[in-house]
MMTF fields as JSON, N, C-alpha, C and O atoms, coordinates in Angstrom:
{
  "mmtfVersion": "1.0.0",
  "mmtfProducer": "UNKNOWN",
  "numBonds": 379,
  "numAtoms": 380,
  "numGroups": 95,
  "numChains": 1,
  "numModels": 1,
  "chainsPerModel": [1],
  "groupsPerChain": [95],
  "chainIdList": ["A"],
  "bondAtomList": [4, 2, 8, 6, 12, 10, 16, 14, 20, 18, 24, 22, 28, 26, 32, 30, 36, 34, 40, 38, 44, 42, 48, 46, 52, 50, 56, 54, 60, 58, 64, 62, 68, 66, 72, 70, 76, 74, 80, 78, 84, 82, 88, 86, 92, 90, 96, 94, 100, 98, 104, 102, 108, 106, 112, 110, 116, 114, 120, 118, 124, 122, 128, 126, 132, 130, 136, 134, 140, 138, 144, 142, 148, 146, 152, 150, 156, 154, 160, 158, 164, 162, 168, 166, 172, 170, 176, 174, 180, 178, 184, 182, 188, 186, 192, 190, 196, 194, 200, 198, 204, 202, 208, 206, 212, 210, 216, 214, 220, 218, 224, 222, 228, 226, 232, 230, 236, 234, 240, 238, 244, 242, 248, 246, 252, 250, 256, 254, 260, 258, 264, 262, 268, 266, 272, 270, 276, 274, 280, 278, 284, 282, 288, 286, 292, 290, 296, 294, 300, 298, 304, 302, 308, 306, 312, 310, 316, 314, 320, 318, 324, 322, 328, 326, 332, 330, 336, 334, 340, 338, 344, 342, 348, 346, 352, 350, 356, 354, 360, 358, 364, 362, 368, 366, 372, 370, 376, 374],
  "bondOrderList": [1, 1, 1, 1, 1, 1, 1, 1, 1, 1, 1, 1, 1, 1, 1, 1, 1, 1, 1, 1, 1, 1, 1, 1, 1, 1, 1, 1, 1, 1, 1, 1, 1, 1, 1, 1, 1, 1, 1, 1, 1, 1, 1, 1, 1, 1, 1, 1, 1, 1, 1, 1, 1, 1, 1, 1, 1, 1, 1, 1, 1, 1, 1, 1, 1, 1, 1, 1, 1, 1, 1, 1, 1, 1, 1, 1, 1, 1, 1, 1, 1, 1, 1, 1, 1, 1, 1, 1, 1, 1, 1, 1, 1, 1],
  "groupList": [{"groupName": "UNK", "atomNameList": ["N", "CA", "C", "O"], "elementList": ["N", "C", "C", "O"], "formalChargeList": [0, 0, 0, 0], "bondAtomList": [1, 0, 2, 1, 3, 2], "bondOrderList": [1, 1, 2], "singleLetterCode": "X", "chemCompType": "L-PEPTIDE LINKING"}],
  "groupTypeList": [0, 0, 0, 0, 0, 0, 0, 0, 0, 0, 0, 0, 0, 0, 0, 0, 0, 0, 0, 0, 0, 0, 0, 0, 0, 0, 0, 0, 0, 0, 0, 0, 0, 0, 0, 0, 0, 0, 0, 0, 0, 0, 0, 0, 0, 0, 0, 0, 0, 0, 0, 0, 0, 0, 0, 0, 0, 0, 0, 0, 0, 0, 0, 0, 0, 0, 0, 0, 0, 0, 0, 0, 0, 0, 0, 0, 0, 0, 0, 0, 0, 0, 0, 0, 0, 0, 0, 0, 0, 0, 0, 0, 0, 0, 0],
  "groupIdList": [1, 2, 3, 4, 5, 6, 7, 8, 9, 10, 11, 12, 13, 14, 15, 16, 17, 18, 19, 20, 21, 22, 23, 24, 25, 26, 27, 28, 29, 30, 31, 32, 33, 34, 35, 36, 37, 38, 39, 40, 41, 42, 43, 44, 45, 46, 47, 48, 49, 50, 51, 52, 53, 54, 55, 56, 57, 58, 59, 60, 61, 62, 63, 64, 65, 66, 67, 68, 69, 70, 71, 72, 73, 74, 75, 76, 77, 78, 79, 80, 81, 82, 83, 84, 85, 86, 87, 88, 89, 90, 91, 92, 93, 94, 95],
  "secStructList": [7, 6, 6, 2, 2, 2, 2, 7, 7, 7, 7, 2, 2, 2, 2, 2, 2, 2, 2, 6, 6, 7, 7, 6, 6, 1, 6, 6, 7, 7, 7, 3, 3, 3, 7, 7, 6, 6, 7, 1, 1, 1, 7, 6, 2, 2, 2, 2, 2, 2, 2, 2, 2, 7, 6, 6, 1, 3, 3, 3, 7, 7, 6, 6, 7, 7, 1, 7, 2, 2, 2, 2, 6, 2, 2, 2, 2, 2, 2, 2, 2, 2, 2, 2, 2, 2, 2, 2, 2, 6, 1, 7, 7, 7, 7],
  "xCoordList": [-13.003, -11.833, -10.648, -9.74, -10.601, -9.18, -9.65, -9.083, -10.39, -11.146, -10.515, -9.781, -10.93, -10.813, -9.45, -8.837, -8.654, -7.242, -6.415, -5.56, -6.638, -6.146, -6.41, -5.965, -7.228, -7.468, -7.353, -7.132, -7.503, -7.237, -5.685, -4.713, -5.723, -4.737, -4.776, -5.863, -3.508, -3.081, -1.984, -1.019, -2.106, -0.615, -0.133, -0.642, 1.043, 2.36, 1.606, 0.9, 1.565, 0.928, -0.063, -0.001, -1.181, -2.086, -1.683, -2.409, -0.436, -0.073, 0.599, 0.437, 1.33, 1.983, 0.67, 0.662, 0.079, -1.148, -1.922, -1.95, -2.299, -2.617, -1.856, -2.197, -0.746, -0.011, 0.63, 1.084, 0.602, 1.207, 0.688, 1.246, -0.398, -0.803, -0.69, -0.797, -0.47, 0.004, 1.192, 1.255, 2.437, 2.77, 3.511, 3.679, 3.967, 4.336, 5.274, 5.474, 5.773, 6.475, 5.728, 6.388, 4.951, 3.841, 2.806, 2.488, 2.074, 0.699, -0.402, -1.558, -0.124, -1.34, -1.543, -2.416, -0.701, -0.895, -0.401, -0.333, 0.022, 0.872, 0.106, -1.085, 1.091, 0.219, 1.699, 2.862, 0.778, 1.671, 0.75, -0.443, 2.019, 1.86, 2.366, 3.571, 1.042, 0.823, 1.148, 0.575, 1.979, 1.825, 2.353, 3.404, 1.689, 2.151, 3.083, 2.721, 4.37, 5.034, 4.635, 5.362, 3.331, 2.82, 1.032, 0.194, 1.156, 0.391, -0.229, 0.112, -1.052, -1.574, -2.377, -3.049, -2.745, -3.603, -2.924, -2.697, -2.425, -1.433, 0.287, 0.743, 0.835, 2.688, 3.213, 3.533, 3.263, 3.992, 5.631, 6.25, 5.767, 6.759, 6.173, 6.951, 4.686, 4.132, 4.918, 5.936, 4.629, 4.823, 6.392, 6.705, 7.161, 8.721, 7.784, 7.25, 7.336, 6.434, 5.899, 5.897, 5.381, 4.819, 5.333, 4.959, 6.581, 7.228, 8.06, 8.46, 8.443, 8.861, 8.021, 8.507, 6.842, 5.494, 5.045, 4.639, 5.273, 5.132, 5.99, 5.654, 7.093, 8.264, 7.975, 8.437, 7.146, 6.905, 6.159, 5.779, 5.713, 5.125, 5.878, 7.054, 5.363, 5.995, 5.454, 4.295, 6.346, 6.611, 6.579, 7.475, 5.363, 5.22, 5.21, 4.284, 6.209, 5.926, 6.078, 7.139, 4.881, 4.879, 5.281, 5.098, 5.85, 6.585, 5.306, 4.458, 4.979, 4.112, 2.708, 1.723, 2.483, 1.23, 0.803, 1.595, -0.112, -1.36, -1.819, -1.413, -2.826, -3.806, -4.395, -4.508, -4.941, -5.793, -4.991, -5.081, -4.287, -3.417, -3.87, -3.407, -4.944, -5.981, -6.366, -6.431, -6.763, -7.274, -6.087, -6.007, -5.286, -4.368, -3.488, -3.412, -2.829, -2.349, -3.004, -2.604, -4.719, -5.153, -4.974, -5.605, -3.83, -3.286, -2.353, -2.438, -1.431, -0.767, -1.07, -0.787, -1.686, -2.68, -3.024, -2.59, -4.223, -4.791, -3.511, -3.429, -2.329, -1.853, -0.866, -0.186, -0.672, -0.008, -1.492, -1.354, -2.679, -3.451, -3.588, -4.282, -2.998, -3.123, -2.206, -2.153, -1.106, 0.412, 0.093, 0.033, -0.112, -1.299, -1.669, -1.093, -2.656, -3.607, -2.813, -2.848, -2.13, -1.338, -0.515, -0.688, 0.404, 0.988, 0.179, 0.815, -0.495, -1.95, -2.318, -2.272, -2.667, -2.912, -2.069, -2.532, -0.742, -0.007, 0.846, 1.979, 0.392, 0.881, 0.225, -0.872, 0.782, 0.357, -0.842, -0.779, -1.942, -2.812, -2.37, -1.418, -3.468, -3.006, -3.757, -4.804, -2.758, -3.368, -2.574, -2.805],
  "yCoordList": [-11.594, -10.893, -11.21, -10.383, -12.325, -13.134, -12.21, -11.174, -11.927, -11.386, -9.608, -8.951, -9.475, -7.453, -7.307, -6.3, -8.754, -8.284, -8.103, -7.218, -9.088, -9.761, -8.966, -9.068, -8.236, -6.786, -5.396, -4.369, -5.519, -4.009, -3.66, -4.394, -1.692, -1.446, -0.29, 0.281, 0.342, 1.343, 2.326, 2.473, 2.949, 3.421, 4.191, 4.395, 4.693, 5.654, 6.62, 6.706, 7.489, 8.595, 8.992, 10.03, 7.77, 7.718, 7.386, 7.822, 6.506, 6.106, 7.439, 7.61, 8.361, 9.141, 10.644, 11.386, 10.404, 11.879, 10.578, 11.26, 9.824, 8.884, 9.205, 9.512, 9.136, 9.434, 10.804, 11.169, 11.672, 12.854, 14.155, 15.244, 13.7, 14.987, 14.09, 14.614, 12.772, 11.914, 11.632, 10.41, 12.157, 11.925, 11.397, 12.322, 10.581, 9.955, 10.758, 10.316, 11.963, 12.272, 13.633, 14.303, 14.179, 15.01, 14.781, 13.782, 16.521, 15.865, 15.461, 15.767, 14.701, 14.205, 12.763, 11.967, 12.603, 10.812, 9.858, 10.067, 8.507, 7.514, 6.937, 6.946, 6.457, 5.572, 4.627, 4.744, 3.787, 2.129, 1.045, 0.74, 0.589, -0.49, -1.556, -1.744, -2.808, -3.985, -5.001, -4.875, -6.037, -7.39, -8.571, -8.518, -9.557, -11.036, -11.521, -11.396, -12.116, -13.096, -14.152, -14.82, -14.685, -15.601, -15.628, -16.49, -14.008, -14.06, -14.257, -13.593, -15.216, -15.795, -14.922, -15.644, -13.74, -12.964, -12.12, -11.717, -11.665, -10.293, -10.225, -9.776, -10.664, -10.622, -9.48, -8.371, -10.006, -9.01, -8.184, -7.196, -8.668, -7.809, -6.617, -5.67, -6.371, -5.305, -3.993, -3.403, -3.811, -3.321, -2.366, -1.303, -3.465, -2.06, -1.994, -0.949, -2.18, -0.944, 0.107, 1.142, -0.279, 0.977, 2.078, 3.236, 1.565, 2.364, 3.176, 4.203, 2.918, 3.979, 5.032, 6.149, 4.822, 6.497, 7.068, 8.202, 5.72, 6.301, 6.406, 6.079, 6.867, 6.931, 7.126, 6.56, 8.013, 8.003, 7.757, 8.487, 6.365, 5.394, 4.531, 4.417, 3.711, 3.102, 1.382, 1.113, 0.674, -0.989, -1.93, -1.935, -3.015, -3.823, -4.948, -5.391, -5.925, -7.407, -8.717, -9.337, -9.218, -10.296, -11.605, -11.803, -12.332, -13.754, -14.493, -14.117, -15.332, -16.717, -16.055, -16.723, -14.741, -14.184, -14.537, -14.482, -14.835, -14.502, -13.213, -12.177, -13.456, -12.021, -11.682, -10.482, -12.797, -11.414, -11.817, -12.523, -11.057, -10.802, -10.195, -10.331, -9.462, -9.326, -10.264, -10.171, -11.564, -12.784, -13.449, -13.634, -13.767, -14.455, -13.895, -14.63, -12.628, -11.864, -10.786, -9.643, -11.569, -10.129, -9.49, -8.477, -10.119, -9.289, -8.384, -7.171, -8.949, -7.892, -6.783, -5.613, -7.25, -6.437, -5.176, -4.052, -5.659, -4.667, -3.98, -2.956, -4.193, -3.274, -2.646, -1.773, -3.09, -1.789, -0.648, 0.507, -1.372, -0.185, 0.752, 1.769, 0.417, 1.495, 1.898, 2.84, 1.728, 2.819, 3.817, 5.043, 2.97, 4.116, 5.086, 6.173, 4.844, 5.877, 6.777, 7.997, 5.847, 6.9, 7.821, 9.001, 7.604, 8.918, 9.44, 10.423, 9.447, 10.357, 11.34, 12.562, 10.734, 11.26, 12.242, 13.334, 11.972, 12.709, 13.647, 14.034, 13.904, 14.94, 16.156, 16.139, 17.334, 18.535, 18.372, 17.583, 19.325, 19.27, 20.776, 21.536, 20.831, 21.54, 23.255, 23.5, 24.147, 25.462, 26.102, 27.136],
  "zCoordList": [-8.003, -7.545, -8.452, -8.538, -9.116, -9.819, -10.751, -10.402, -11.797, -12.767, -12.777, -13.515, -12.1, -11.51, -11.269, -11.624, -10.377, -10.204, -11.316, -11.315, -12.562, -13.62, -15.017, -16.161, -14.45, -15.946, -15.432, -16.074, -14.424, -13.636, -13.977, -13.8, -14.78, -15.005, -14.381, -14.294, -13.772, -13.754, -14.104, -13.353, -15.146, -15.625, -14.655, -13.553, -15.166, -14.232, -14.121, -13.116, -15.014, -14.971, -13.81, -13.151, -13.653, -12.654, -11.691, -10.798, -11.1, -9.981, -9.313, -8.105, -10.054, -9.889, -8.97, -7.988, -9.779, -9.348, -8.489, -7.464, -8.233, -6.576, -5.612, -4.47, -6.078, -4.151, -3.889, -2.804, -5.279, -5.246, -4.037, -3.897, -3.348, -2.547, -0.873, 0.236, -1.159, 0.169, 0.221, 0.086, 0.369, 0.82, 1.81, 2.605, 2.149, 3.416, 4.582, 5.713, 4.083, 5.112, 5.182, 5.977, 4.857, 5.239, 6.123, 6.768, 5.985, 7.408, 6.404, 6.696, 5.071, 4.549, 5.136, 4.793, 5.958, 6.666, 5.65, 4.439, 6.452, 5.718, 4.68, 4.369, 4.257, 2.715, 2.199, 1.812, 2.49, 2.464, 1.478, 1.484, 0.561, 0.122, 0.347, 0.513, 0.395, 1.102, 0.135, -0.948, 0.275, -0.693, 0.013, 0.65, -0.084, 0.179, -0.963, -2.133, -0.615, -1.821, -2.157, -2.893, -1.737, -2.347, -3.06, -3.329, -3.137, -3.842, -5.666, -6.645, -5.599, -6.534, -7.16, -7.896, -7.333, -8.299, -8.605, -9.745, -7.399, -8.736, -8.274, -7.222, -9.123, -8.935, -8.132, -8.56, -6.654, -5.624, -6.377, -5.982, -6.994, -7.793, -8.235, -8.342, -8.594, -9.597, -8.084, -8.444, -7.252, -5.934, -5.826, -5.29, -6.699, -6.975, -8.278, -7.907, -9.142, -10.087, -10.008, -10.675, -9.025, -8.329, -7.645, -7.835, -6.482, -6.303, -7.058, -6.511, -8.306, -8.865, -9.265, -9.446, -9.424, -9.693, -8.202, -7.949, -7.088, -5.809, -4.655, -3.517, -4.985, -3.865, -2.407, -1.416, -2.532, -0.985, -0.229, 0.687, -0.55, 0.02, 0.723, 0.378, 1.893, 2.545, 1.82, 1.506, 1.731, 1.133, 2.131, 2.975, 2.176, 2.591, 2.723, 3.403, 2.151, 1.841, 2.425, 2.359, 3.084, 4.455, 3.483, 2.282, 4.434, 4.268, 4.132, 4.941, 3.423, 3.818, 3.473, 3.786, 2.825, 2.85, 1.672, 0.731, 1.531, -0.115, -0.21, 0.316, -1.042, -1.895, -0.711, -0.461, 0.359, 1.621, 2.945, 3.949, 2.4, 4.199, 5.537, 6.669, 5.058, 6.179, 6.843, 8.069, 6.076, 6.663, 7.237, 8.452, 6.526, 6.989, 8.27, 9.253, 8.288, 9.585, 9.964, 10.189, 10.045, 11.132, 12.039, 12.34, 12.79, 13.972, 13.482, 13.675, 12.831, 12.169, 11.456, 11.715, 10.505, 9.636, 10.403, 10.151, 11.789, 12.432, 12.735, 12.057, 13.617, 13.683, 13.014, 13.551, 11.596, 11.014, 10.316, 9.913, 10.366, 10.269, 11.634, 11.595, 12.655, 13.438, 13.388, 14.178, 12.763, 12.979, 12.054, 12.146, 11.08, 9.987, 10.633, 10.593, 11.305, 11.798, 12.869, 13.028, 13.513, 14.916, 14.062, 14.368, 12.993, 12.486, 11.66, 11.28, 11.287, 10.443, 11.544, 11.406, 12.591, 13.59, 14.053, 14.38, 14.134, 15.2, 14.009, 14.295, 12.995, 11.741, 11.542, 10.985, 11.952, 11.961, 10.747, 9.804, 11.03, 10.09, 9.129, 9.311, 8.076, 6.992, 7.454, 8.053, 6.905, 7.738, 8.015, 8.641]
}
């Protein structure tokens, strides 16, 4: 995982056509980016990088978190994946 995080690139260009048909204030459903400030594999800073190719994404960055914040605030975790899902859900579909 240190390996894949640590060479894995993605330019603008590509970040830009990733979130370009999602959205966030459309019925393509939310799309949020996640980072811990203490994560050790990839610099939670990259995250305003990103937001500039993906504006309309929603920004996430937990206090006291590492690289798997899943593990660490699975309660939390679980439920911002369901807010996720509840406005995905509750967003007119396409048609």
């Amino acid at each position: 995982q240190a390996c894949a995080g640590a060479t894995h690139h993605v330019d603008s260009e590509r970040l830009a056509k990733i979130s370009s048909p999602i959205p966030k204030a459309s019925h393509y459903g939310p799309f949020t980016l996640l980072t811990g400030e203490c994560d050790m594999l990839m610099d939670p800073s990259n995250i305003h990088s990103m937001m500039k190719w993906m504006p309309q994404a929603e920004t996430v960055e937990w206090a006291n978190a590492g690289n798997e914040v899943y593990f660490q605030f699975k309660v939390e975790f679980g439920e911002l994946i369901e807010r996720n899902v509840k406005e995905g859900r509750e967003r007119p579909t396409r048609g």
